[in-house]
Backbone as CSV, one residue per row, in Angstrom:
resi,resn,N_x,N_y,N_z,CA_x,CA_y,CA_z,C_x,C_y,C_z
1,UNK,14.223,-18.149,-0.643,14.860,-17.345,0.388,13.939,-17.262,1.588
2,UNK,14.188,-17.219,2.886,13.922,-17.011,4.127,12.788,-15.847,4.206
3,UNK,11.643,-16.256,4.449,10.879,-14.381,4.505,11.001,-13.593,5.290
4,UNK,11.729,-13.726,6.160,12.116,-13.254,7.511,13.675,-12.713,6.952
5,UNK,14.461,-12.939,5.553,15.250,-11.567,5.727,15.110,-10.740,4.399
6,UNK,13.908,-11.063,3.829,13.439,-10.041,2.628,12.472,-8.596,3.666
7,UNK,13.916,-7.955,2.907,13.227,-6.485,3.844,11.990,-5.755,3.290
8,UNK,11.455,-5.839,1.644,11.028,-4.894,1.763,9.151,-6.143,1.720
9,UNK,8.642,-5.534,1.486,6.640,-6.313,1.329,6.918,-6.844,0.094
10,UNK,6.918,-6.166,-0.712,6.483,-6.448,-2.094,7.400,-7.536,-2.323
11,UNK,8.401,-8.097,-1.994,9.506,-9.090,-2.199,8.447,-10.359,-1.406
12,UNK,8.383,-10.112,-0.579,7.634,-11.287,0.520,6.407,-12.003,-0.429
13,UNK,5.463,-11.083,-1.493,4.275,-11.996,-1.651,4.500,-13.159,-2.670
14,UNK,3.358,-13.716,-2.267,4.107,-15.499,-2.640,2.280,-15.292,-3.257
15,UNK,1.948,-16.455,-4.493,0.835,-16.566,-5.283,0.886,-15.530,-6.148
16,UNK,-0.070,-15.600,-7.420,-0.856,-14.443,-8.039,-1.538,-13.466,-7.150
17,UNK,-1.436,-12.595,-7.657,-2.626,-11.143,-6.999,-3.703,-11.416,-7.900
18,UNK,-4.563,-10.870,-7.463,-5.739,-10.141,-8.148,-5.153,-8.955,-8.907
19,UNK,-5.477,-8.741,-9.727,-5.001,-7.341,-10.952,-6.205,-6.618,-11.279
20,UNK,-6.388,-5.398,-10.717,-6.566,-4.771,-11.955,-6.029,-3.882,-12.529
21,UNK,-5.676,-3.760,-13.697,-5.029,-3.544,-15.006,-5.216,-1.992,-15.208
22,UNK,-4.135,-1.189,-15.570,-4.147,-0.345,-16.018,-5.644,0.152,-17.474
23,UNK,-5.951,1.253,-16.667,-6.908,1.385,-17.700,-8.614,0.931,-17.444
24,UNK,-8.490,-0.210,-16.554,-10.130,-0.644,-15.659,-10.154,0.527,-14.517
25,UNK,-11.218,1.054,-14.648,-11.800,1.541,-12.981,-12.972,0.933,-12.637
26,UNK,-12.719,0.472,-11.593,-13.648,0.093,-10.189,-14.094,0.901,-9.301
27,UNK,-15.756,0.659,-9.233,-16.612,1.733,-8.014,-17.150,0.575,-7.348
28,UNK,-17.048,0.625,-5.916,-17.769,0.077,-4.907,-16.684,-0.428,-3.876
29,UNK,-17.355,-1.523,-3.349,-16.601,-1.837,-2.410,-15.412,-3.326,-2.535
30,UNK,-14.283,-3.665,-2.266,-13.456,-4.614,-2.401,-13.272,-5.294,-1.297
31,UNK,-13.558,-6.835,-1.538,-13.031,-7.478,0.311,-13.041,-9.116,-0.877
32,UNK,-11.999,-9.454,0.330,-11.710,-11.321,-0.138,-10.231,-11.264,0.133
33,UNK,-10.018,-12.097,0.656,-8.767,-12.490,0.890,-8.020,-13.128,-0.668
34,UNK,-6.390,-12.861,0.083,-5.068,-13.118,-1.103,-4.393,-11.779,-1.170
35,UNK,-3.916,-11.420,-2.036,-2.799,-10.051,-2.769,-3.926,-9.617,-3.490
36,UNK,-3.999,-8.296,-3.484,-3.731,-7.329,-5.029,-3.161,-6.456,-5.445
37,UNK,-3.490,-6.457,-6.622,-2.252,-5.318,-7.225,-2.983,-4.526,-8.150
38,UNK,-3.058,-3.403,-7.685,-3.748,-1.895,-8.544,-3.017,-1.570,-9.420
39,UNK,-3.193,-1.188,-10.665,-2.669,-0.331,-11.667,-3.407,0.162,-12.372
40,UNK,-4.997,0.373,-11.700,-6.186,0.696,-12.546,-6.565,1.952,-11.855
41,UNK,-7.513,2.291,-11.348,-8.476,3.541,-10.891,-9.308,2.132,-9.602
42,UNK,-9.833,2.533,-8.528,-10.330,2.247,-7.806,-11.275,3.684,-6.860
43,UNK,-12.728,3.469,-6.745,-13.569,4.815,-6.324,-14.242,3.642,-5.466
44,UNK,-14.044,4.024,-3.758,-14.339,3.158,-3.082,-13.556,2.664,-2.534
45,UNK,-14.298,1.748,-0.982,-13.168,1.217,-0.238,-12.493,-0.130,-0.144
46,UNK,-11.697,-0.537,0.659,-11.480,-2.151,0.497,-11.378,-2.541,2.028
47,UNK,-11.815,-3.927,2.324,-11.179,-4.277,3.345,-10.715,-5.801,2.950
48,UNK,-9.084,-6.148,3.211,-8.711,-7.667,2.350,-8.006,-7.982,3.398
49,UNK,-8.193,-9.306,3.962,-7.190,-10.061,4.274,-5.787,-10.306,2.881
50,UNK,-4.706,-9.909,3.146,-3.509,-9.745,2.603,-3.285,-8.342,2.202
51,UNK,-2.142,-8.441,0.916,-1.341,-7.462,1.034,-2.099,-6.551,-0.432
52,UNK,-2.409,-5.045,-0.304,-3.177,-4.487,-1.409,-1.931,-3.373,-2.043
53,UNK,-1.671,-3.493,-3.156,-0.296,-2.750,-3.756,-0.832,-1.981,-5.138
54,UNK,-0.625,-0.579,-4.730,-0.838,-0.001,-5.392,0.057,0.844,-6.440
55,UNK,0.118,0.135,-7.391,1.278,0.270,-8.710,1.463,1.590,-9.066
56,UNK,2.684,1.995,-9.829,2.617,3.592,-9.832,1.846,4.188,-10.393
57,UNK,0.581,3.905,-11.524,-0.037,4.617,-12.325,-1.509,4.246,-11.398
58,UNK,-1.504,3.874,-10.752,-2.329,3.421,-10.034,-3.474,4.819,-9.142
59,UNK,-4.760,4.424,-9.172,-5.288,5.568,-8.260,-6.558,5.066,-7.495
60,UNK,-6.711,5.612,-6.050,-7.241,4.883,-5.393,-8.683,6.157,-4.463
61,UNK,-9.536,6.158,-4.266,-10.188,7.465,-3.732,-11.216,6.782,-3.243
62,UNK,-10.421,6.691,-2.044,-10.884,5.932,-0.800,-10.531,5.259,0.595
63,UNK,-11.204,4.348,1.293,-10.044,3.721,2.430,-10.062,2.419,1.898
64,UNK,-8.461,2.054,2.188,-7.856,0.923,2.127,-8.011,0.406,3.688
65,UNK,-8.086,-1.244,4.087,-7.906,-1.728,4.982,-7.429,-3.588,4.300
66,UNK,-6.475,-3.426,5.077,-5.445,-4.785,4.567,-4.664,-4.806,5.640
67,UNK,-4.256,-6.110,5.285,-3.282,-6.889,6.409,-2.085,-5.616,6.218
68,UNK,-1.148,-6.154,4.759,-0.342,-4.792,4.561,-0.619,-4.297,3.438
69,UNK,0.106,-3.183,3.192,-0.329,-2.061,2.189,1.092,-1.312,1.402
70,UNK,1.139,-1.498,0.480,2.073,-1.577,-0.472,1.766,0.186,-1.138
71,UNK,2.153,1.434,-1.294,1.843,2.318,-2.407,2.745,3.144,-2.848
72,UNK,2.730,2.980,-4.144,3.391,3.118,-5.587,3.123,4.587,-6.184
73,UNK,1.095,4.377,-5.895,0.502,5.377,-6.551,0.015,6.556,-6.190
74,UNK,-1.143,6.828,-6.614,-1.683,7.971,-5.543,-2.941,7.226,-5.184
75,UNK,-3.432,7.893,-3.568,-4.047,7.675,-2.333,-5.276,8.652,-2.315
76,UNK,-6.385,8.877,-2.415,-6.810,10.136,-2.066,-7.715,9.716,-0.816
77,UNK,-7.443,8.884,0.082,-7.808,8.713,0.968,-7.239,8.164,2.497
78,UNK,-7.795,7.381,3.542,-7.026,6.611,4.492,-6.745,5.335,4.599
79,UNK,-5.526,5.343,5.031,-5.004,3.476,4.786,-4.606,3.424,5.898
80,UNK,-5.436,1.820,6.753,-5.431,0.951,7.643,-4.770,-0.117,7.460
81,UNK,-3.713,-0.587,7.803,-2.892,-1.602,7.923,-3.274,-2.453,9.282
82,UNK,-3.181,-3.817,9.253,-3.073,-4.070,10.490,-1.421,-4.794,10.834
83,UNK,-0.508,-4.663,9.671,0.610,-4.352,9.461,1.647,-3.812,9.074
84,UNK,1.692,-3.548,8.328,3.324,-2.361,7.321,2.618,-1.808,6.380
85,UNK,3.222,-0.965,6.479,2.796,-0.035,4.920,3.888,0.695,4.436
86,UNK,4.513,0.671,3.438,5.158,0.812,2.424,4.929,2.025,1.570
87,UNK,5.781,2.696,2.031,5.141,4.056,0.590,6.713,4.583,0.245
88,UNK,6.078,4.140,-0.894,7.601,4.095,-1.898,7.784,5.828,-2.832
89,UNK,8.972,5.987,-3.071,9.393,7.317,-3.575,8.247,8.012,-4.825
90,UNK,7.640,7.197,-5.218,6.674,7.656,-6.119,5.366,8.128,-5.645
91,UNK,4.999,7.222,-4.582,3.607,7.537,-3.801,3.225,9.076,-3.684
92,UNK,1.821,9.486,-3.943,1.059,10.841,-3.083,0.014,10.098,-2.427
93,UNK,-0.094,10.627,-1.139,-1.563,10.078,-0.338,-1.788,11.219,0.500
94,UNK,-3.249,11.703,0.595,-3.665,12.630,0.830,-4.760,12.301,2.103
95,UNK,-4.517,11.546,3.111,-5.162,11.252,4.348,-4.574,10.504,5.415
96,UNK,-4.443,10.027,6.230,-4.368,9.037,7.214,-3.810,7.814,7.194
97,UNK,-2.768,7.588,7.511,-1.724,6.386,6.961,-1.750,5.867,8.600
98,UNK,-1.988,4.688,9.060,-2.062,3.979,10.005,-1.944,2.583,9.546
99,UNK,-0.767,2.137,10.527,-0.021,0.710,10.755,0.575,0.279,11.925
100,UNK,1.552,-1.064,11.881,2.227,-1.537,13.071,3.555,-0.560,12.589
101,UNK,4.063,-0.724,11.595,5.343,-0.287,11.277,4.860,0.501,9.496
102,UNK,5.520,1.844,9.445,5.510,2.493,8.240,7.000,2.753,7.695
103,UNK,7.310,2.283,6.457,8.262,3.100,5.923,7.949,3.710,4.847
104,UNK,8.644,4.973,4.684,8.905,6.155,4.139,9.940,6.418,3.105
105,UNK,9.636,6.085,1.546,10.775,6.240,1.017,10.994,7.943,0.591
106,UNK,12.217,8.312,0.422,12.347,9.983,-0.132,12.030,9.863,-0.973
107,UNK,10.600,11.192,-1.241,10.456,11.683,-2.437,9.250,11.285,-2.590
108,UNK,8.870,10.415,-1.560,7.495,10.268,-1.443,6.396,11.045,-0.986
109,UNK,5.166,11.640,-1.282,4.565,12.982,-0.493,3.347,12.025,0.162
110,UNK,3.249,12.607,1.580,1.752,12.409,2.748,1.315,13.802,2.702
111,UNK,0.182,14.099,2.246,-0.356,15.429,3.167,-1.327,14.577,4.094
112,UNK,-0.910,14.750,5.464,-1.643,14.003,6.327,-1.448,13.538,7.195
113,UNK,-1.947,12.373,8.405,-0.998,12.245,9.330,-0.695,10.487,9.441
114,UNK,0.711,10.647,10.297,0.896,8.540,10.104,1.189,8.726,11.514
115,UNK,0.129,7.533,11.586,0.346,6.443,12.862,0.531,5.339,13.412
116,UNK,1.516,5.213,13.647,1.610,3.630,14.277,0.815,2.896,15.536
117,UNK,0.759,1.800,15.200,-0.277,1.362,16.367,0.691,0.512,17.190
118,UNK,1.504,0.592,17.103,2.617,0.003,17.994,3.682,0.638,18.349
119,UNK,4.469,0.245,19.325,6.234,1.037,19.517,6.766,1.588,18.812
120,UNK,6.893,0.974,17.198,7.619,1.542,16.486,7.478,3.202,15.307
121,UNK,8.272,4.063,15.622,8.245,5.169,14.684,8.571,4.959,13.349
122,UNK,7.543,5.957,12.700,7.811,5.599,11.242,9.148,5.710,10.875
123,UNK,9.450,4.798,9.742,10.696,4.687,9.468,10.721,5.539,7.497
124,UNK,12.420,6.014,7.352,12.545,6.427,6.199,13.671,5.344,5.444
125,UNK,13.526,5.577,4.287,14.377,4.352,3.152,14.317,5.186,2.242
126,UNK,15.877,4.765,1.094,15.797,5.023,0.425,15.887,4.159,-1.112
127,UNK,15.005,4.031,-1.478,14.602,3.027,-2.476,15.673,2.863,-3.547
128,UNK,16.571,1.698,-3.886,17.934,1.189,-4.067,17.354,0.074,-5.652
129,UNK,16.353,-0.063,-5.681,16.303,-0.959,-6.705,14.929,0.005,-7.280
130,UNK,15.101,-0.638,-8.872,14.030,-0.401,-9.696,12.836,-1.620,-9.920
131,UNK,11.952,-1.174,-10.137,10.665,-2.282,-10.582,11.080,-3.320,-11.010
């Protein structure tokens, strides 16, 4: 299919991610280009070329910086996009959500503030499919 009419991120990534797995926690710092995909504990920050997705059991206590940013889980910190960010009906993030474009699914909680770095206002969705 065309990637240009898959609406949501997580549909778009193409290759394996990097995983880590429910149940690993990671302390320090994360950078390297490709995908990943959290479903572990992460203490510390990242900066990745591609897309960093954080699965629902997923927990993160720190800043994210990625192309885009995918979250599922909980946030206890700020996320830098230098494109979309995605925070789906399950998400809590508790800092600073900055991107080109944000959507907002219901039921999702920010204590905090979102900014776009471009024209566009954050946007809301309501999440229509399951995992």
């Amino acid at each position: 299919m065309n990637e240009s009419k898959l609406r949501r991120l997580r549909d778009r990534t193409g290759g394996a991610a990097t995983l880590i797995n429910h149940g690993c926690k990671i302390s320090g710092e994360i950078s390297g280009s490709g995908d990943f995909m959290i479903s572990g504990e992460v203490a510390g920050d990242c900066n990745v070329s591609g897309t960093v997705t954080l699965a629902v059991n997923g927990l993160w206590q720190g800043t994210i910086q990625a192309d885009n940013v995918i979250v599922a889980g909980h946030v206890e910190g700020d996320i830098a996009a230098h494109g979309k960010v995605e925070i789906t009906d399950t998400a809590r993030i508790t800092g600073t959500v900055t991107g080109e474009a944000i959507a907002v699914a219901e039921g999702a909680v920010v204590e905090g503030v979102m900014k776009t770095n471009n024209q566009s206002a954050p946007q809301e969705f309501v999440e229509k499919r399951n995992n």
